[in-house]
C-alpha positions in Angstrom: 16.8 -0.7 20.4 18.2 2.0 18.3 18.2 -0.5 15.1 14.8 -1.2 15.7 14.1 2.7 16.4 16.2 3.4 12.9 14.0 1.0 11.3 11.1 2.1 12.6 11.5 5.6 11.2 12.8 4.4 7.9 9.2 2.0 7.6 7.3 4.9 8.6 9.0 6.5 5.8 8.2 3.4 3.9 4.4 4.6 3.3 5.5 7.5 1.4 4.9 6.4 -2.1 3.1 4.7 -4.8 0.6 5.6 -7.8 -2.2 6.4 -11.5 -2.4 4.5 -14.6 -1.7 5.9 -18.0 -2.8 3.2 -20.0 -6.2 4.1 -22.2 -8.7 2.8 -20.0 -11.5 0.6 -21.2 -15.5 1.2 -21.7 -16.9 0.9 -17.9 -19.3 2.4 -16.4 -18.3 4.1 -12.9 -19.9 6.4 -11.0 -17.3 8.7 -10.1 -19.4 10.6 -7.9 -19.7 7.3 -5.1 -16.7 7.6 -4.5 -14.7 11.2 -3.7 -11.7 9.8 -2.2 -10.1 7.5 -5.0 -10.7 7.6 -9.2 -10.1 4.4 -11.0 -8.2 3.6 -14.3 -9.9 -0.1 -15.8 -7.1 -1.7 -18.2 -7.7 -5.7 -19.5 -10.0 -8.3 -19.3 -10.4 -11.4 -17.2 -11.0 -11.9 -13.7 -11.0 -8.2 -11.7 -8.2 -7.6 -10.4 -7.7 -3.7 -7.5 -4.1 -2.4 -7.4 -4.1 0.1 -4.8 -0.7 2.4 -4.6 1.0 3.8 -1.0 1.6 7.2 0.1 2.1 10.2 -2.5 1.7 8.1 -5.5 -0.9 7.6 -7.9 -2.1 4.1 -9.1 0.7 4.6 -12.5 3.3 3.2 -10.0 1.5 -0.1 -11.0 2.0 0.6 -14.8 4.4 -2.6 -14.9 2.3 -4.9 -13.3 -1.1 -3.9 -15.6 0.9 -5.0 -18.1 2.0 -8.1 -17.0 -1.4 -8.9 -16.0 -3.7 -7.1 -18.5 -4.4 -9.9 -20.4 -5.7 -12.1 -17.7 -7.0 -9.6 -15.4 -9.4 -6.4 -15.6 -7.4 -4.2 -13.7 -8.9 -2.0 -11.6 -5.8 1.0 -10.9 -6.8 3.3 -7.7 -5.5 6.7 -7.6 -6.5 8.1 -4.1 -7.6 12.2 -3.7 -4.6 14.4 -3.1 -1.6 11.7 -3.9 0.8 12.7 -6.8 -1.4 15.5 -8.3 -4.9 14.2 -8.2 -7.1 16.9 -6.8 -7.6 16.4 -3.0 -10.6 17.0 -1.1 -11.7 20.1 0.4 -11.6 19.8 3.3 -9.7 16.8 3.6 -11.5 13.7 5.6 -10.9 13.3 9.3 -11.2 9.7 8.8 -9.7 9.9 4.9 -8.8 5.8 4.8 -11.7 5.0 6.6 -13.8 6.6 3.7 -11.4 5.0 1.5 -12.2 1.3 2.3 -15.7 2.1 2.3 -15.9 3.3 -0.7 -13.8 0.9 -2.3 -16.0 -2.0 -0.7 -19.2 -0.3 -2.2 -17.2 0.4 -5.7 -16.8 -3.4 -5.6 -20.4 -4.0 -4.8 -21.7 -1.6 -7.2 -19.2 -3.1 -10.2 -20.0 -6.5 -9.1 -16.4 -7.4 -8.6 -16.5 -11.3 -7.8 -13.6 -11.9 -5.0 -10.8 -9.5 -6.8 -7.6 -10.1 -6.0 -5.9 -7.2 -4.3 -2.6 -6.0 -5.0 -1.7 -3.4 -2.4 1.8 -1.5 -1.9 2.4 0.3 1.3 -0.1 2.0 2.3 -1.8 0.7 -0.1 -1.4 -2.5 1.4 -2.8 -1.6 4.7 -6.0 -1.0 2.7 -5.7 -4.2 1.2 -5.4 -5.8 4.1 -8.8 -3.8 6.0 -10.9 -4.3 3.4 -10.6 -8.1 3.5 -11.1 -8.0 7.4 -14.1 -5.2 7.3 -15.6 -7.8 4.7 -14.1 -11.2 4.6 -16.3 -12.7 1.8 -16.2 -9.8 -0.2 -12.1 -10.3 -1.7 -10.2 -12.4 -3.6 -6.7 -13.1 -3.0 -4.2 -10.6 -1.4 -0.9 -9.8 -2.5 0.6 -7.4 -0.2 3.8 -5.4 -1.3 6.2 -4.3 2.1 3.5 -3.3 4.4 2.3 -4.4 7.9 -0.7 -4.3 10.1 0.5 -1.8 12.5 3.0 0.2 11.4 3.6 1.9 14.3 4.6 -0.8 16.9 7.7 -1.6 14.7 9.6 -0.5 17.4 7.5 -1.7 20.6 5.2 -4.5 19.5 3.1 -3.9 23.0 2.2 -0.2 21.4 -1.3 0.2 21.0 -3.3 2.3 19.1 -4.3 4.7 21.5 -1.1 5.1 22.9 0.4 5.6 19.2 -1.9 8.9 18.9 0.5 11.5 20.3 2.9 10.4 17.6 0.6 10.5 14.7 -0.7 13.3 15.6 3.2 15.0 15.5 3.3 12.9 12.4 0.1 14.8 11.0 1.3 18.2 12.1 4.4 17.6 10.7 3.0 16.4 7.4 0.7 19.2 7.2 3.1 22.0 8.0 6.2 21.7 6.9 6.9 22.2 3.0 8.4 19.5 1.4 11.7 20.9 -0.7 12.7 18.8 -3.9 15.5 17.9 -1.9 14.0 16.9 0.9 11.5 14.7 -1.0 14.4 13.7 -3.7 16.3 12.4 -1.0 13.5 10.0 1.0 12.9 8.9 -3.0 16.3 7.8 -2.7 16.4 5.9 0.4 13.0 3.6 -1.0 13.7 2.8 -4.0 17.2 2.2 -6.4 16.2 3.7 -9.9 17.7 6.9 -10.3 14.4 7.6 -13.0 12.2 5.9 -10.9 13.6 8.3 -7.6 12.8 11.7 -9.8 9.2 10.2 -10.8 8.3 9.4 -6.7 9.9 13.0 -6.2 7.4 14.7 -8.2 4.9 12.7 -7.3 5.5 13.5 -3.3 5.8 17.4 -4.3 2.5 17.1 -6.1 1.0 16.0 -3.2 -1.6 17.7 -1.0 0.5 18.2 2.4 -3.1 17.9 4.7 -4.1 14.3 2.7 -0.7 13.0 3.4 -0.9 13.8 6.8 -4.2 12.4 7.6 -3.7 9.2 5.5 -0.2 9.0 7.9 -2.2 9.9 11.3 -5.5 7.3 10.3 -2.5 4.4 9.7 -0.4 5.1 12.3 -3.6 4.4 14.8 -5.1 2.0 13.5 -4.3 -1.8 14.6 -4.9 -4.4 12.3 -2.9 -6.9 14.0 -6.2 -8.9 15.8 -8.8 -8.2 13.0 -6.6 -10.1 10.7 -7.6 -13.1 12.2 -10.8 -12.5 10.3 -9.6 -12.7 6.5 -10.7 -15.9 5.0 -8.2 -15.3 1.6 -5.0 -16.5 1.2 -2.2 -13.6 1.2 1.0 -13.0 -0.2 3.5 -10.9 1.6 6.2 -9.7 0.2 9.0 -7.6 2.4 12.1 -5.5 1.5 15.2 -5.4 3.8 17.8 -4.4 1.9 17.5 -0.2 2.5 18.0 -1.0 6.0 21.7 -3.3 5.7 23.4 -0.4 6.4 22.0 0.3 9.8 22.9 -3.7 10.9 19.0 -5.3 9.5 19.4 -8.4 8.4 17.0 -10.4 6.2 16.3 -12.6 9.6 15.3 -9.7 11.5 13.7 -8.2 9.3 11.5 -10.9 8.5 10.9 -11.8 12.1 8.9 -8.4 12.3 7.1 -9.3 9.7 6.3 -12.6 10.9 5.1 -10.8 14.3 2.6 -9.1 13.1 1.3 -11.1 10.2 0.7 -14.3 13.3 -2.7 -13.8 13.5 -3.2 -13.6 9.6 -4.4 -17.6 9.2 -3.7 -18.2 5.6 -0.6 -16.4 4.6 3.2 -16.6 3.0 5.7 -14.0 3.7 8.7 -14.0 1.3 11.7 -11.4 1.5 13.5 -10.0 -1.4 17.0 -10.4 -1.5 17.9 -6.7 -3.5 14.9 -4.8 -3.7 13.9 -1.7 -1.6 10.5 -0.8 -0.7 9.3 -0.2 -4.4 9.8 -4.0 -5.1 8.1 -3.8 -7.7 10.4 -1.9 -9.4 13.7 -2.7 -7.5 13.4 -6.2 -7.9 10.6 -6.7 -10.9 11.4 -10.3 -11.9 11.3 -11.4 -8.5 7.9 -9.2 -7.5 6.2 -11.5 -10.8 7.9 -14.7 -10.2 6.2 -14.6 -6.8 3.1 -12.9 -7.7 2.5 -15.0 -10.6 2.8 -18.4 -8.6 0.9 -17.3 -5.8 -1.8 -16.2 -7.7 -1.7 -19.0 -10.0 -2.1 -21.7 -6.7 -4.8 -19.3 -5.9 -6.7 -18.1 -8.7 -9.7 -19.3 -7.1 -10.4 -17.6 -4.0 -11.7 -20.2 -1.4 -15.5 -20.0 -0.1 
């Protein structure tokens, strides 16, 4: 129990980063206005592709993989309101990633996005995952980077969502409260990802952050159970899980991907593969690895099933 408690507050940790893109974007026509809660970068050409970061980052956190993928995809790079410097809302939502899937759904409607795959990180992969089960038809391929369906029954897979409130909303207070330090935010850099670069970017992209955004995108995860509903996607899915930050607290890549395995049963199409070095940012801890698997997942899969 207190592994699984240690792990539990190091994956609730997990969801703090993410992020923009700083490639020149290309000609496209978006109505910024639809959608408040998330501004889009489009780099490439080729079938659409979303890339949706996790907590406190913008969509540049995927500034590796656009460039892998540029020239067979037109990436689409979210940067949600309030994460790593992008101008929050005023006042923030009180059902922020709700808003966030809906307008994301209706950004893909409106830009005609045939099936995109999804590439989601974190919290980022949460999204991924509820747009395909609010909408089955409407996505493409998922590729889902260290995220679950319920985060917060890590620890007690029996926890439901109403009975996770009272933590979120401790969680939310927290959040929205306490001022982060550099320290404090260098430090939980430090403990997702390996990069001593990479641990000052996520740094200043968690300071940057708007403290009531983070806490409300925290609280709307934390309660919300996507465990059944996945038994609605129709896509094939990637998932991709880290176990490596947590060796020194006795994890092992078996128990780790046990959890995983728990709450991805439902799920009726999907592959769950664990990295053998990488922390939570595995796209940058273990990069080679992130495109070996991406790339022959999505090459198996290029065209989404009817």
């Amino acid at each position: 129990m207190k592994l699984l408690a240690t792990l539990h507050a190091l994956l609730v940790v997990l969801l703090f980063f993410s992020q923009v893109r700083s490639a020149s974007a290309t000609a496209f026509a978006d109505r910024a206005a639809a959608h408040p809660s998330f501004t889009v970068q489009v780099v490439g050409k080729g079938k659409p592709m979303l890339l949706i970061p996790g907590l406190t980052c913008p969509g540049a956190v995927w500034d590796e993989t656009v460039a892998h993928y540029q020239k067979q995809y037109q990436c689409h790079v979210i940067s949600l309101a309030g994460f790593g410097g992008q101008p929050a809302q005023t006042p923030v939502s009180e059902h922020f990633l709700q808003d966030v899937r809906d307008q994301l759904l209706a950004y893909m409607h409106t830009q005609k996005l045939a099936k995109p795959v999804v590439v989601g990180h974190s919290l980022g992969g949460f999204i991924a995952l509820w747009l395909s089960t609010t909408e089955p038809t409407a996505v493409g391929p998922l590729v889902i980077v260290d995220s679950l369906p319920f985060l917060s029954a890590v620890q007690n897979p029996s926890l439901t969502a109403e009975q996770a409130k009272p933590m979120a909303e401790g969680i939310r207070q927290q959040m929205t409260q306490r001022k982060r330090t550099v320290a404090m935010a260098r430090q939980m850099s430090a403990n997702l990802m390996i990069d001593t670069a990479r641990i000052s970017q996520a740094t200043r992209w968690s300071i940057a952050s708007d403290p009531a955004t983070v806490g409300q995108a925290m609280y709307d995860m934390s309660t919300t159970d996507l465990r059944q509903d996945i038994a609605r996607i129709q896509q094939p899915t990637l998932v991709l899980g880290s176990w490596a930050a947590y060796k020194d607290y006795g994890s092992t890549k078996e128990s780790t991907r046990a959890i995983f395995e728990q709450q991805y049963t439902k799920l009726p199409q999907h592959h769950i593969e664990m990295s053998e070095a990488g922390k939570h940012f595995l796209m940058w801890d273990d990069t080679q690895w992130f495109f070996a698997q991406a790339d022959a997942f999505l090459k198996q899969n290029s065209v989404a099933k009817k």
